[in-house]
C-alpha positions in Angstrom: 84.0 88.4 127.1 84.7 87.0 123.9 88.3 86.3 122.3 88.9 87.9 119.1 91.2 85.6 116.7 93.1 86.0 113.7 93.8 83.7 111.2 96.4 84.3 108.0 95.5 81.6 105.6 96.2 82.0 101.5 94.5 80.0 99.1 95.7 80.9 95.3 95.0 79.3 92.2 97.1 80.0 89.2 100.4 79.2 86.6 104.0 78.6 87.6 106.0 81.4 85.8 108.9 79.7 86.2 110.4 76.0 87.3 110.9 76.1 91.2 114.1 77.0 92.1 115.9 74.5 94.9 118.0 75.6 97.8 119.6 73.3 100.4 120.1 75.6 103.3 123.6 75.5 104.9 122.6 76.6 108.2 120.0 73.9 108.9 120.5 71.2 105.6 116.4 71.9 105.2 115.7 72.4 101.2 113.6 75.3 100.3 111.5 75.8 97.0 111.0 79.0 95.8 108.4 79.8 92.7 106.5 82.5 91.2 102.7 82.1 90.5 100.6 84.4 88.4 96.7 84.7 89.0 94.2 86.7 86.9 91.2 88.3 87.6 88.4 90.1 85.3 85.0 91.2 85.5 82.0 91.7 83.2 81.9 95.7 81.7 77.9 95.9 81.3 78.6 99.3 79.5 80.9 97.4 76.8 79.1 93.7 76.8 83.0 93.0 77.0 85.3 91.2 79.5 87.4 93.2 81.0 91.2 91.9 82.1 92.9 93.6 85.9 96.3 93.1 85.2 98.0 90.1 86.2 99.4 89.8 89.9 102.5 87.9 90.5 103.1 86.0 94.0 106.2 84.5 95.6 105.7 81.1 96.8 107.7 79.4 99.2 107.8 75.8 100.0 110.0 74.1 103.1 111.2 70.1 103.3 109.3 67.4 102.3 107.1 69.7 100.2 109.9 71.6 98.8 111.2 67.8 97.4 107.7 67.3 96.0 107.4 70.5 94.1 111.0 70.0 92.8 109.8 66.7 91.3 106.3 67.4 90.3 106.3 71.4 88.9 107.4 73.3 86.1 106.7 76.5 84.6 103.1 76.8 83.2 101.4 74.5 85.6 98.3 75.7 87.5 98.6 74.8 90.4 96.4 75.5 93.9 98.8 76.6 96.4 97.3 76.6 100.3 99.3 78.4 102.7 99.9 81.8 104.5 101.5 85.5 104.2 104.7 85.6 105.6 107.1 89.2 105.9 110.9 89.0 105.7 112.7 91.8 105.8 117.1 92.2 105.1 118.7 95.3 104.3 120.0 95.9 100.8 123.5 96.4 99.8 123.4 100.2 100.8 122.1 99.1 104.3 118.4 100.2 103.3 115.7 97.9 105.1 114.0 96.4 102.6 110.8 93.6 102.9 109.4 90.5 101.0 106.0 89.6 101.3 106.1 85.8 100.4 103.4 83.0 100.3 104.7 80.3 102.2 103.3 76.8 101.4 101.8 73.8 103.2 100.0 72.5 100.2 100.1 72.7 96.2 98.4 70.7 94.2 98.4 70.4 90.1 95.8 71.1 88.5 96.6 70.9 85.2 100.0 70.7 83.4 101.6 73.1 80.5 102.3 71.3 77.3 103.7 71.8 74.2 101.6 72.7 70.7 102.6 69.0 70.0 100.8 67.6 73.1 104.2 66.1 74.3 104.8 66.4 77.9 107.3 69.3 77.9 106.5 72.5 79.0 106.2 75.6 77.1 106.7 79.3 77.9 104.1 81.0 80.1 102.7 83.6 77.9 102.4 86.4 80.7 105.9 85.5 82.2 107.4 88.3 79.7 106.9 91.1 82.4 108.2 89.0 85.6 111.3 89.4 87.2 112.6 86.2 88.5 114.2 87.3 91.5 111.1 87.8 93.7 111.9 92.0 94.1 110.3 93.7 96.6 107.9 96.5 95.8 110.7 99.0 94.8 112.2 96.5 92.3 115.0 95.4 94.7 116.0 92.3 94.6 116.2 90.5 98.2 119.6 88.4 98.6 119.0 84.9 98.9 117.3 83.4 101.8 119.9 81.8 103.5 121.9 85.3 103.7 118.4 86.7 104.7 118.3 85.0 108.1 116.3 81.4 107.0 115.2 80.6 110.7 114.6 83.7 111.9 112.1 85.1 109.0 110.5 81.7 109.0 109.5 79.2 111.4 110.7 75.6 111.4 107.3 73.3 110.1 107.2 70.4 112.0 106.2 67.5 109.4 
């Protein structure tokens, strides 16, 4: 009799809608990087020669330690980036006591791909065009923002990585 396995694994290609923001966790001293990543997708309409565009999804990445130090140094809003990692569930309750969940991507590997510049070609980054319509503070799928992570239980919604 054959085993059936599972395996949650992520692999997302897209732009930085915003520089990461850093953490230092009191309760363990680990540093945690937190960043939004927008991806697109289209398709061909036959029936109008045109491309069409699916509206733009919006990810929460999350990125632990040594790789959290790396995408502080390295990343900034507008950078496409290839994020490898997997799906990881949080859930807190809101001020009112409601349960509430995050569905995060959480990070073992980004790599640049390209970087955002300026109109000038200067190495500064500009504004991410279809950042307008993102809310910065990862909400959930009701529009509620989660608390912080530390104050969401860091250890227990996420596993220590050994690196």
């Amino acid at each position: 009799m054959s085993q059936v396995r599972s395996l949650n694994r992520v692999i997302l290609v897209g732009r930085m809608g915003k520089d990461p923001e850093i953490t230092v966790l009191a309760s363990s001293g680990r540093q945690l990087a937190k960043f939004s990543l927008a991806t697109n997708e289209g398709y061909f309409d036959k029936n109008s020669n045109a491309w069409k565009d699916l509206p733009t999804e919006w990810h929460n990445i999350v990125a632990w330690g040594p790789l959290a130090q790396k995408v502080e140094k390295s990343l900034g809003k507008g950078d496409m980036v290839l994020v490898e990692g997997s799906i990881r569930t949080r859930k807190w309750q809101d001020k009112n006591g409601q349960d509430r969940w995050n569905t995060d991507i959480q990070a073992d590997n980004v790599i640049v791909l390209d970087r955002r510049k300026d109109s000038a070609g200067q190495g500064s980054r500009s504004s991410y065009p279809g950042d307008k319509s993102h809310r910065d503070s990862f909400p959930d799928a009701n529009g509620q923002s989660a608390p912080p992570f530390e104050s969401a239980g860091e250890d227990t919604a996420y596993e220590e990585d050994p690196f």
